[in-house]
C-alpha positions as CSV (number, residue, x, y, z in Angstrom):
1,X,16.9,18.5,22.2
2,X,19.7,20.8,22.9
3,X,20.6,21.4,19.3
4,X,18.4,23.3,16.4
5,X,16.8,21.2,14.1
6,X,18.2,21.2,10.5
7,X,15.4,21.5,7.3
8,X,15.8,18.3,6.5
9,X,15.7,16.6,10.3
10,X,12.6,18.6,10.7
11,X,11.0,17.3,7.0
12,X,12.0,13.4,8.4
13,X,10.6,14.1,11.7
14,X,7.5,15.4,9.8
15,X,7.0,12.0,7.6
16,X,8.3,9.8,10.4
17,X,5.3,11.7,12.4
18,X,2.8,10.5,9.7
19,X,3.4,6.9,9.0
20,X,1.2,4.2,11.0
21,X,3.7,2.1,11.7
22,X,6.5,4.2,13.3
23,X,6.2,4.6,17.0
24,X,7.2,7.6,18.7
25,X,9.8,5.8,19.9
26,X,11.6,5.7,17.3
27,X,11.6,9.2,17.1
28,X,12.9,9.8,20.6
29,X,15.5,6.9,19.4
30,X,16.6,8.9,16.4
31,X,16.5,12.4,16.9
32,X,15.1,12.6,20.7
33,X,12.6,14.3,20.7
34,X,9.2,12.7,22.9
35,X,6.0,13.0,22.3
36,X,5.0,15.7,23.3
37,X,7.9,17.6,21.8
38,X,7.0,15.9,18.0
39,X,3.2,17.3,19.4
40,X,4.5,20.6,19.4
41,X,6.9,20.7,16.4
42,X,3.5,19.0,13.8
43,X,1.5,22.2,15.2
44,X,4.2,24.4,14.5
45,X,5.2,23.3,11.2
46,X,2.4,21.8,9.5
47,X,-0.9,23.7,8.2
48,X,-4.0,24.2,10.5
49,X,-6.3,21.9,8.7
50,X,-3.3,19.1,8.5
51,X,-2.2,19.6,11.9
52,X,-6.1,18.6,12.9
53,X,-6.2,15.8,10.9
54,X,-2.8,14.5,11.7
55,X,-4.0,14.3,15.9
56,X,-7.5,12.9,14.7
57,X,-5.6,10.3,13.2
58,X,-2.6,9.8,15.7
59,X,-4.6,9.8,19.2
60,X,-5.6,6.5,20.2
61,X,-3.8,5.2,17.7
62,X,-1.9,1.9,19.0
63,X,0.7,1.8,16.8
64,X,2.2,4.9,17.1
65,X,3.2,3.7,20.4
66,X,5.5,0.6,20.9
67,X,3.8,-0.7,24.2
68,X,0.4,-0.4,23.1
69,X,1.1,-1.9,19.7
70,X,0.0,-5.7,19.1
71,X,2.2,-5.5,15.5
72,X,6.3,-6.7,15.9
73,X,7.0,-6.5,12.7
74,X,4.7,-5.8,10.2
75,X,6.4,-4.7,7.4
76,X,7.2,-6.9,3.5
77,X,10.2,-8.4,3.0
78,X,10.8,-10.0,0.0
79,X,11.7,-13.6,-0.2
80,X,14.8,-12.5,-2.2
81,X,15.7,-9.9,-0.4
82,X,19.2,-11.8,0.8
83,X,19.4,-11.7,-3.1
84,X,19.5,-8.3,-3.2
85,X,22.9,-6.3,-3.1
86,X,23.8,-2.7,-4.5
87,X,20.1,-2.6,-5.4
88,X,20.7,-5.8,-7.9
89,X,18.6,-8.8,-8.1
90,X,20.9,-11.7,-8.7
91,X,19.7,-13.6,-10.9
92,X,18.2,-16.7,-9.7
93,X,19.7,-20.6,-11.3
């Protein structure tokens, strides 16, 4: 990445970083950085004791990479979610 990293694109890398279900490619999509540069920005920023238990958890880990992952698209949606606008639920006849 040519350009610093503000607080807060560093705190969303950070969280991005943690959850199962968000490959590193999405990462590299967003803010691209690869692998092995989010690698080096969780040992940087995060604690010792978190940083180890972040790569326990993230090595091997199938999902965390888009190739290797059997899931497509894992994640709820609600059956009224075409309902849904400005954070409304219409109401329903």
């Amino acid at each position: 990445m040519t350009q610093p990293l503000t607080a807060q694109q560093t705190d969303r890398i950070i969280e991005m970083a943690w959850e199962d279900r968000t490959p590193f490619e999405a990462i590299l999509a967003q803010f691209g950085l690869a692998e092995a540069e989010v690698i080096v920005l969780m040992r940087r920023e995060l604690k010792p004791a978190s940083w180890r238990r972040w790569r326990e958890r993230v090595q091997g880990r199938a999902t965390k990479h888009q190739v290797k992952s059997a899931v497509d698209d894992a994640r709820f949606k609600s059956n009224l979610q075409r309902s849904i606008t400005r954070n409304k639920i219409s109401k329903r006849s």
